[in-house]
Steps between C-alpha positions, in 0.01 A plus 500: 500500500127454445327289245461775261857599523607158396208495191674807409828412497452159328254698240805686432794230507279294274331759262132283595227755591418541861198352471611184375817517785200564774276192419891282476537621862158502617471126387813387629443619855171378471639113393715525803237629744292187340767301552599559874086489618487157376782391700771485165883626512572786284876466365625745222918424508708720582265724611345313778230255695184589603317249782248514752562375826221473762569649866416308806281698774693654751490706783612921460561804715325851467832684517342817597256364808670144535171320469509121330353466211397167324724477114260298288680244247526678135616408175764712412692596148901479524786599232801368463717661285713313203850506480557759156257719744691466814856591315352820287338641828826461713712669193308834551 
């Protein structure tokens, strides 16, 4: 599903124009993109947690030639889904 199959779909659950459903969705991921750059948790229950978590450097393998190669340290985004997402994904 891509963002404009969701602002379809809630456009037509909710009877809003598509317009108004884009710049609902558009801000939201924006306020959570906001959120995780400055460091914040992102928690919307029962769907899930958003965090960053940083990487330490490490040390990788080319697996085609074998060569080392350095792994700089990263910040990284994780999801952890809720527990109402976790049971309606396992009943399908």
């Amino acid at each position: 599903m891509t963002k404009r199959d969701l602002v379809v779909k809630i456009a037509q659950q909710t009877g809003l124009t598509q317009g108004d459903v884009k710049n609902v969705v558009e801000g939201m991921l924006d306020g959570i993109t906001e959120a995780l750059a400055a460091g914040d948790k992102v928690e919307l229950r029962d769907f899930g947690i958003f965090k960053v978590k940083s990487r330490k450097s490490r040390v990788g393998r080319n697996p085609r030639t074998g060569t080392v190669v350095p792994i700089e340290s990263k910040r990284v985004t994780t999801f952890k889904p809720g527990k109402v997402m976790k049971e309606r994904v396992a009943d399908f």
